[in-house]
C-alpha positions, 0 to 999 in steps of 0.5 A: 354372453359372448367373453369367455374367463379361464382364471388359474390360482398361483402359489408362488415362492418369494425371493426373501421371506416377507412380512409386513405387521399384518401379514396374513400370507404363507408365514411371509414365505409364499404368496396367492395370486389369480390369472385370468385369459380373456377372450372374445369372439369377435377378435379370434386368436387374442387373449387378454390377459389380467391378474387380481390379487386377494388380500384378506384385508379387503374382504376377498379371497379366491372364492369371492373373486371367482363368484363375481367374475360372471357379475363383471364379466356382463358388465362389460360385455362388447365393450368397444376396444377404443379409448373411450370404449374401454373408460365406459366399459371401466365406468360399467365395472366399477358401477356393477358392484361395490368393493370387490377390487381384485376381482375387478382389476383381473376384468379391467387389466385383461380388458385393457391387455385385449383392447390394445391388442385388437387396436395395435397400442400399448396400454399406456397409449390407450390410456393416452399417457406418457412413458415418463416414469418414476424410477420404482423403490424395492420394499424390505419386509419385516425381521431382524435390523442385521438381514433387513440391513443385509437386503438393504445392502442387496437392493443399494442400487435402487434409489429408494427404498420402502422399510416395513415398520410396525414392529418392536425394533423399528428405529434399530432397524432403520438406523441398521439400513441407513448404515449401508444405505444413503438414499431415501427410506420410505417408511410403511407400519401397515396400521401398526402405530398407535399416535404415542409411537408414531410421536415418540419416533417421528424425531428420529424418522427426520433424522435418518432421512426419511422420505415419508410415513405411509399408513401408521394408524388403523384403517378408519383413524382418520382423527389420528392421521389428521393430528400427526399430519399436522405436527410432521414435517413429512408427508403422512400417505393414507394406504389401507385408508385409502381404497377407492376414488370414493375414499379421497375427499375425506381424505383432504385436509388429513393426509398429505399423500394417498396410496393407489394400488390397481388391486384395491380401486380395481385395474388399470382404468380405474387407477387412472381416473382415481390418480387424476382425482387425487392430483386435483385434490391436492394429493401427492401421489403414491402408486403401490402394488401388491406381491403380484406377477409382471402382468399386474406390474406391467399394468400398474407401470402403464399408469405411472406417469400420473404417479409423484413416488413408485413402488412397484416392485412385487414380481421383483419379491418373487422367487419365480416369475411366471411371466416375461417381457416387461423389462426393468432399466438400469435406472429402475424405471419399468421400460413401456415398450410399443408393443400392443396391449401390456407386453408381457406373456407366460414363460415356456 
């Protein structure tokens, strides 16, 4: 074997304490994530860079990734840094084990980082897609309606903005934003519902103006989101029902929407591949992230313009950003930029 991993574990502070109604991090205050710096022989003096993030949820932790990196790392072994190389090379990670989507995307984003880096292009172009993108909503955790609405206020230039839900004050938190805000709300309850809830505050959802209801029921109720996405006049968006292209044809006819996120499919190739799947079925299309830095942002952002709605506002959660050069515009879309690979690198 010819690539060589160096893979380094961040605990990073956030800006704003974070919870969603199943959080399983640092009390909302903190989040892990892994780094890893890619390296081939071949092409001396670059380094391809990637970012997995582990979440519980998904069965893995910073041990389960470490322990299948050599397992992906042969999966990809001379791949060719060309457009076509890099899809066969995707096909191969995907193909070398099940689930394991954090691990798989530090591979796939640091392999596509290298190969744009050794072509001369941006990931995006590598990937031949466009730098027409939508603008990115910015997400508010759990806590009280008054500071969920002081960071509403906060984040007011956005042009939307995604509430999480799934608590007892729901409705009084919404109504408590959409007294400072008058843009889209995007509502996220994080498996939190139960069909009687999500019955019972649909009416008012309407009423404030929201946009859509991103995963109200437990991962496998496929039934119950089939049956509030029949009487919702919004769109139902499966996120944690949603993990990899493999999930999206029981999903027609169930929900409207899908959430892609590169952490659950697995990297920015496999992200593309599974948007463009979900756009053939019918789906309209969600791009998400996790609470992860500008390298998975910025690989995230190269897959955009295959996306309806944005969220990719995690490095913007964080207290620290370690990283720089992916760049924010005023209008709240991320700017790609011609510089090869992702364009981003580590502070000095």
């Amino acid at each position: 074997m010819t690539l060589s991993l160096r893979h380094e574990v961040l605990h990073l502070a956030l800006r704003d304490p974070f919870r969603i109604a199943r959080s399983d991090h640092d009390a909302g205050h903190a989040v892990t994530t892994l780094v890893i710096e890619l390296r081939d022989p071949r092409f001396p003096g670059l380094v391809g860079l990637g970012e997995g993030y582990p979440d519980r949820f998904y069965g893995e932790t910073i041990d389960t990734m470490v322990a299948v990196f050599p397992m992906l790392l042969a999966a990809v072994e001379g791949f060719e840094p060309t457009a076509a190389g890099v899809r066969a090379a995707t096909a191969r990670l995907q193909a070398a084990i099940r689930w394991n989507g954090g691990a798989k995307c530090a591979i796939d984003t640091a392999m596509h980082d290298l190969a744009g880096k050794v072509s001369g292009l941006p990931v995006h172009r590598l990937l031949g897609l466009s730098t027409d993108i939508p603008p990115t909503d910015f997400t508010l955790g759990l806590d009280e309606p008054s500071i969920v609405a002081e960071r509403a206020r906060r984040a007011s230039g956005f042009p939307a903005l995604k509430i999480k839900c799934g608590g007892p004050a729901d409705i009084a938190t919404l109504e408590a934003v959409r007294a400072v805000y008058d843009h889209p709300l995007r509502v996220d309850a994080n498996t939190g519902w139960t069909p009687d809830i999500a019955r019972q505050l649909l009416p008012a959802l309407v009423d404030l103006g929201v946009e859509l209801i991103e995963q109200p029921f437990p991962a496998g109720r496929l039934d119950w989101l089939r049956d509030l996405q029949a009487t919702s006049p919004l769109p139902i968006v499966a996120d944690e029902s949603c993990v990899t292209i493999g999930d999206l044809d029981a999903l027609v006819g169930v929900t409207a929407g899908v959430n892609v996120k590169l952490a659950k499919c697995g990297g920015p190739g496999a992200a593309a591949l599974m948007l463009a799947r979900a756009h053939e079925l019918g789906f309209r299309t969600f791009l998400g992230c996790m609470e992860e830095t500008s390298v998975a942002i910025a690989a995230s952002a190269a897959v955009a313009s295959l996306a309806d709605w944005v969220d990719l506002d995690g490095n913007l959660l964080l207290a620290d950003e370690p990283f720089e050069g992916l760049v924010l515009g005023e209008d709240h879309r991320w700017q790609l930029s011609d510089r090869a690979g992702l364009g981003v690198s580590r502070r000095a």
